[in-house]
One Martini backbone bead per residue (centre of mass of N, CA, C, O) as a GRO file, in nm:
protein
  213
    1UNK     BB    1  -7.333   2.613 -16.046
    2UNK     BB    2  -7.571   2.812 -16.189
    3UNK     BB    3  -7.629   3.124 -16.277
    4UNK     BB    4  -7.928   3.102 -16.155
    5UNK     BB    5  -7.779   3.023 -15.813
    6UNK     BB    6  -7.660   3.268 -15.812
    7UNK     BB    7  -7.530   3.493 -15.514
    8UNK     BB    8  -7.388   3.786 -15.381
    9UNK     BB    9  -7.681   3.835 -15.206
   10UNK     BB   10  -7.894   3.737 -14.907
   11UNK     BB   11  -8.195   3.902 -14.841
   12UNK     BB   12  -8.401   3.871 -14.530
   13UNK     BB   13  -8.632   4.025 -14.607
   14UNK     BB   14  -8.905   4.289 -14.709
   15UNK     BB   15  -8.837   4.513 -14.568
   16UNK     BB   16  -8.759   4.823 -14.591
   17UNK     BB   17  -8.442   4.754 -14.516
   18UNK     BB   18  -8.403   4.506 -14.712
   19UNK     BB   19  -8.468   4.652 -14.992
   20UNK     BB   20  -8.269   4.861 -14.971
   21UNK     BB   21  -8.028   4.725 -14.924
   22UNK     BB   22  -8.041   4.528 -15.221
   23UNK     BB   23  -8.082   4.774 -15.378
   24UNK     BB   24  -7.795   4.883 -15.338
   25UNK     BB   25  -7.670   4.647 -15.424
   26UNK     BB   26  -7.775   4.651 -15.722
   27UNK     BB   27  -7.659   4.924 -15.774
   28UNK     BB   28  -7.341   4.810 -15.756
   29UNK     BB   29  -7.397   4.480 -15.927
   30UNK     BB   30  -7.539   4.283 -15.776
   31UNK     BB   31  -7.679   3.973 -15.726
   32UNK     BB   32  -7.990   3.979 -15.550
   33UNK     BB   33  -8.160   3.819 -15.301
   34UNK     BB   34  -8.507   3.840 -15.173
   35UNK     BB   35  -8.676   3.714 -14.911
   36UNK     BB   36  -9.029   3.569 -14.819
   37UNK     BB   37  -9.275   3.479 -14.593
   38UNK     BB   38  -9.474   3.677 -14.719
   39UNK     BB   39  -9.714   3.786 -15.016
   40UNK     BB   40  -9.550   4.084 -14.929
   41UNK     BB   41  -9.383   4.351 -15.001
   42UNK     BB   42  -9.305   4.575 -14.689
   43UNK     BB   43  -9.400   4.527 -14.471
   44UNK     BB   44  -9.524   4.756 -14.290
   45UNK     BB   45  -9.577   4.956 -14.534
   46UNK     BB   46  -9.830   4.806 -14.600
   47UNK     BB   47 -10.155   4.769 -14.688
   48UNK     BB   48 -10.511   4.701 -14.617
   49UNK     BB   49 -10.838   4.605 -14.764
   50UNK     BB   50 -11.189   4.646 -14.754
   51UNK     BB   51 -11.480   4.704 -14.919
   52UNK     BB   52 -11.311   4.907 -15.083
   53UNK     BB   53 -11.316   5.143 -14.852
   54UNK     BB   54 -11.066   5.011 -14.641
   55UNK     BB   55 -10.769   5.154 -14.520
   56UNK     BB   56 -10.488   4.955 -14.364
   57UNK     BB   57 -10.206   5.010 -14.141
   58UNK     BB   58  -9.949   4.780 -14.036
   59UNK     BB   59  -9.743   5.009 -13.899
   60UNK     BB   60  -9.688   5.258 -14.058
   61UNK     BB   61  -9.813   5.593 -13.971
   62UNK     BB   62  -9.538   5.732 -14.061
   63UNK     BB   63  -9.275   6.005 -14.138
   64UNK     BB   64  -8.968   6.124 -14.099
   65UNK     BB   65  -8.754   6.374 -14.257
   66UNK     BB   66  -8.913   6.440 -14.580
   67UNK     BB   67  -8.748   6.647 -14.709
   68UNK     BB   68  -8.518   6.750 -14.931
   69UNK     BB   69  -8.300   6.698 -14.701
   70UNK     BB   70  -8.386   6.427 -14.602
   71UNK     BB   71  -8.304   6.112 -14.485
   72UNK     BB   72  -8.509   5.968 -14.707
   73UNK     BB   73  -8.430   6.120 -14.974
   74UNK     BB   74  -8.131   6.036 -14.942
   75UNK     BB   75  -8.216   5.746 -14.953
   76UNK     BB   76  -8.354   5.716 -15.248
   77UNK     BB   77  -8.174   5.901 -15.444
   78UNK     BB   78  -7.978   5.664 -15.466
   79UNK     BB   79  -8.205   5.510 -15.606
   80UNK     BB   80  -8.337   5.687 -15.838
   81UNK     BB   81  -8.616   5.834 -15.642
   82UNK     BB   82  -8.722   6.147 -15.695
   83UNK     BB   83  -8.974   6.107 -15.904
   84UNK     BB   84  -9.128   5.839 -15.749
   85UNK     BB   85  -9.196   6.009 -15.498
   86UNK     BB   86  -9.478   6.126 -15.219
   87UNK     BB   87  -9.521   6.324 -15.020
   88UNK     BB   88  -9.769   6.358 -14.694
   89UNK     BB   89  -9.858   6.603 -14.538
   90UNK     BB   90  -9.871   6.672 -14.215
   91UNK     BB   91  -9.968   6.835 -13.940
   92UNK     BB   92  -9.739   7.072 -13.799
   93UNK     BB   93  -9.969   7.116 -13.528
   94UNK     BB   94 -10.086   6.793 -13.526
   95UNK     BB   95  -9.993   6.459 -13.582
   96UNK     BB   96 -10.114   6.430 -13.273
   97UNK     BB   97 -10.308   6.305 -12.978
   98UNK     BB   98 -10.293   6.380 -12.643
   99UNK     BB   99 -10.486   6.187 -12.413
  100UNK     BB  100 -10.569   6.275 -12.088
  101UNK     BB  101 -10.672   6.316 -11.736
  102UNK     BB  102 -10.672   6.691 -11.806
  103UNK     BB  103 -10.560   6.653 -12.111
  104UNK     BB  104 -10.418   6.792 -12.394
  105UNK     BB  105 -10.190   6.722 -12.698
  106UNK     BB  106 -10.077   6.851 -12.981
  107UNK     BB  107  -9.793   6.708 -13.169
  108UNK     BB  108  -9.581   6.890 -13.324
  109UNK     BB  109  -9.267   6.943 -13.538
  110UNK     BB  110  -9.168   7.166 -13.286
  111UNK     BB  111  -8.965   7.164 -13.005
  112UNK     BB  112  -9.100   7.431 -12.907
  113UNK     BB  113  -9.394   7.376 -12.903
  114UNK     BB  114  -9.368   7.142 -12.737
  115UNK     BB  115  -9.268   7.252 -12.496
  116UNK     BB  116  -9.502   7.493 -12.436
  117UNK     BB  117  -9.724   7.269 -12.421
  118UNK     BB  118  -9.569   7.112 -12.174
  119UNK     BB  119  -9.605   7.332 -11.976
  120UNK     BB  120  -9.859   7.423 -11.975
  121UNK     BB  121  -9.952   7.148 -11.875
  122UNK     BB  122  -9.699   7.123 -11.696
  123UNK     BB  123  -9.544   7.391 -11.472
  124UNK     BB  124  -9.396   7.249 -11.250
  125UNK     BB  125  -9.204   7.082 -11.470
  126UNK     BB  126  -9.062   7.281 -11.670
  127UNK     BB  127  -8.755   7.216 -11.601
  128UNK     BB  128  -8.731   6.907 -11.666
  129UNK     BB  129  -8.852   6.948 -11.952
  130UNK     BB  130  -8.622   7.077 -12.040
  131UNK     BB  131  -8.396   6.866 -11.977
  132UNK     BB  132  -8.520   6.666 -12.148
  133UNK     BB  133  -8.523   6.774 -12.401
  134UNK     BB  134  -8.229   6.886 -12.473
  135UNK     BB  135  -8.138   6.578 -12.480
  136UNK     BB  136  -8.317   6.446 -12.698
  137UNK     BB  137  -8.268   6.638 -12.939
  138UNK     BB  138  -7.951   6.607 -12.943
  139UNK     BB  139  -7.931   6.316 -12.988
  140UNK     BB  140  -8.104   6.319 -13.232
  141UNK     BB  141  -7.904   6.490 -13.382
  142UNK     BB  142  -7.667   6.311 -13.358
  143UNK     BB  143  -7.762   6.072 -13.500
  144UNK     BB  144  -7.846   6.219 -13.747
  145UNK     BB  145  -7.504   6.245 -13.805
  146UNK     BB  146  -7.399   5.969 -13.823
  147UNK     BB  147  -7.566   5.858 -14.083
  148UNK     BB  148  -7.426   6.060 -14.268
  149UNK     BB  149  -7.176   6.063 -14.226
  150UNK     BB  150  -6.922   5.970 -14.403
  151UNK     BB  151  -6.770   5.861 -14.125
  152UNK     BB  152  -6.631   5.702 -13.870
  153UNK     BB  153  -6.596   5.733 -13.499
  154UNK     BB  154  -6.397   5.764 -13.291
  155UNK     BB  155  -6.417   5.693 -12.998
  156UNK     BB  156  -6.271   5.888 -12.831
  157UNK     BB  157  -6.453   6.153 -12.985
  158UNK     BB  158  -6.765   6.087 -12.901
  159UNK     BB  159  -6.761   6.295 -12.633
  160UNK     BB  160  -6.775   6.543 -12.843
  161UNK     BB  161  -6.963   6.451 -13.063
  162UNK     BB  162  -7.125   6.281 -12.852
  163UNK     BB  163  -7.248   6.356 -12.545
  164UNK     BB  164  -7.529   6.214 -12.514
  165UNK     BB  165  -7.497   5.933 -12.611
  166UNK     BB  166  -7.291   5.874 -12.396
  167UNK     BB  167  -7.457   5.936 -12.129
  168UNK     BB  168  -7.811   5.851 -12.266
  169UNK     BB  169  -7.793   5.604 -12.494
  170UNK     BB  170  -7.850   5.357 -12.301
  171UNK     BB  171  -8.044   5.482 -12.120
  172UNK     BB  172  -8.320   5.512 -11.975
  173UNK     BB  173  -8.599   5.626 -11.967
  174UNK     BB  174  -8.672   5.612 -11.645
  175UNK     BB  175  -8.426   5.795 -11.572
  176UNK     BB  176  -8.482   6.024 -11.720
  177UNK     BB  177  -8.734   6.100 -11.520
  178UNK     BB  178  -8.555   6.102 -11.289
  179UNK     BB  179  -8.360   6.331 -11.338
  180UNK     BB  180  -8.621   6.530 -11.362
  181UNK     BB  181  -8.831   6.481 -11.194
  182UNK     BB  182  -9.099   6.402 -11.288
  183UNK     BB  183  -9.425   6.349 -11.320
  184UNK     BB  184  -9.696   6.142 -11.410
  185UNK     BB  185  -9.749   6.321 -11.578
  186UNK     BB  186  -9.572   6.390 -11.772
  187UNK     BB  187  -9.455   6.073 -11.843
  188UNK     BB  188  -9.730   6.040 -12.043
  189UNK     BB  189  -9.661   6.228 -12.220
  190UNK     BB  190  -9.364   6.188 -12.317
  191UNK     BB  191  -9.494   5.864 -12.388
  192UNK     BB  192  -9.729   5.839 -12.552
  193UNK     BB  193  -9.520   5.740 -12.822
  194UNK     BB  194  -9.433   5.431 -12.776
  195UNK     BB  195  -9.594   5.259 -12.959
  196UNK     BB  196  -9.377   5.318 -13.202
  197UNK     BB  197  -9.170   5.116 -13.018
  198UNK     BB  198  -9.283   4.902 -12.805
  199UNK     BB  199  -9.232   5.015 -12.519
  200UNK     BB  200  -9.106   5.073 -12.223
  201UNK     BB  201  -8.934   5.296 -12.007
  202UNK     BB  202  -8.790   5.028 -11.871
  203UNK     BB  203  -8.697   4.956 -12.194
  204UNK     BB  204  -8.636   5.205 -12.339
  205UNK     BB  205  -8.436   5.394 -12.481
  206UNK     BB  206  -8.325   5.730 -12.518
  207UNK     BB  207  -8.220   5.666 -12.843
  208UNK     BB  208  -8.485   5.561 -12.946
  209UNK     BB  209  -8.671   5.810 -12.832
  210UNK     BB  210  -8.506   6.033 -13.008
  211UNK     BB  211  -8.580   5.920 -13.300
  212UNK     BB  212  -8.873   5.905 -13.269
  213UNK     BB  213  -8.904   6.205 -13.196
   0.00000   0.00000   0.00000
């Protein structure tokens, strides 16, 4: 074999995952092959344009944790990118808009001013909503301490650690619905950004939707 045709790893597909995979492999010496059976690297994350006036994104319609201390600047610092990125901030009163019968919620960007507006929207399911934001805010913060963390934690030690991923993490979306008791007005405002996951609650776990939550 070749010098041309060696490769210490060869990464298939060039989305977000693939590339940074890659590039870290790059970063670290490795010689690194990267397949694409589409015309354009970047999967979900690049745009295409038509009459050079209209700009349509493949998948990916935000970001976040892009904070200077957040955890996307701080994979992407790893690969020399600190100053060849510009995040744009969006709107962090209402990053998206929930429209159902009967209610409006703009989804804003902490998680107090979120809980607020889903009382004001739904007030007889206050209590379930506060339960249920508890879960979701917990295990959210729980997974994204897993992926910086130095190392793995061991077994035994989960559930001090993480016990909300413990309890909570495998099981759906409509369990958590159904624990908290909630109203089919909650359960519709606090799904409606499933498209971005792409499940319905009795297939999305609840660590899925507090990730991307």
């Amino acid at each position: 074999m070749s010098t041309e045709e060696h490769w210490d790893a060869i990464v298939v597909g060039s989305g977000i995952g693939g590339l940074v995979c890659a590039a870290y492999l790059a970063v670290a010496g490795k010689r690194v092959l990267v397949t694409e059976q589409g015309g354009v690297a970047g999967g979900n994350s690049h745009v295409f344009r038509r009459r050079r006036a209209y700009e349509f994104d493949v998948g990916v319609h935000y970001l976040g944790d892009c904070d200077s201390d957040g955890l996307l600047p701080a994979i992407l610092n790893g690969l020399g990118l600190r100053d060849r990125l510009r995040y744009r901030e969006m709107d962090p009163d209402g990053f998206d808009r929930i429209v159902i019968p009967g209610a409006t919620l703009d989804m804003p960007a902490d998680w107090e001013t979120y809980r607020k507006r889903l009382h004001e929207a739904c007030p007889a399911d206050a209590p379930g909503i506060d339960t249920f934001l508890d879960v979701v805010s917990a295990l959210g913060a729980e997974r994204r301490n897993a992926i910086v963390a130095p190392g793995d934690v061991p077994v035994s030690e989960l559930p001090r650690h993480a016990p909300q991923s413990v309890a909570w993490g495998r099981r759906t979306l409509a369990e958590l619905f159904a624990h908290c008791g909630l109203s089919t007005r909650a359960r519709t405002l606090l799904a409606a950004q499933s498209p971005n996951y792409g499940m319905a609650p009795d297939e999305a776990t609840v660590a899925l939707h507090a990730t991307i939550t």
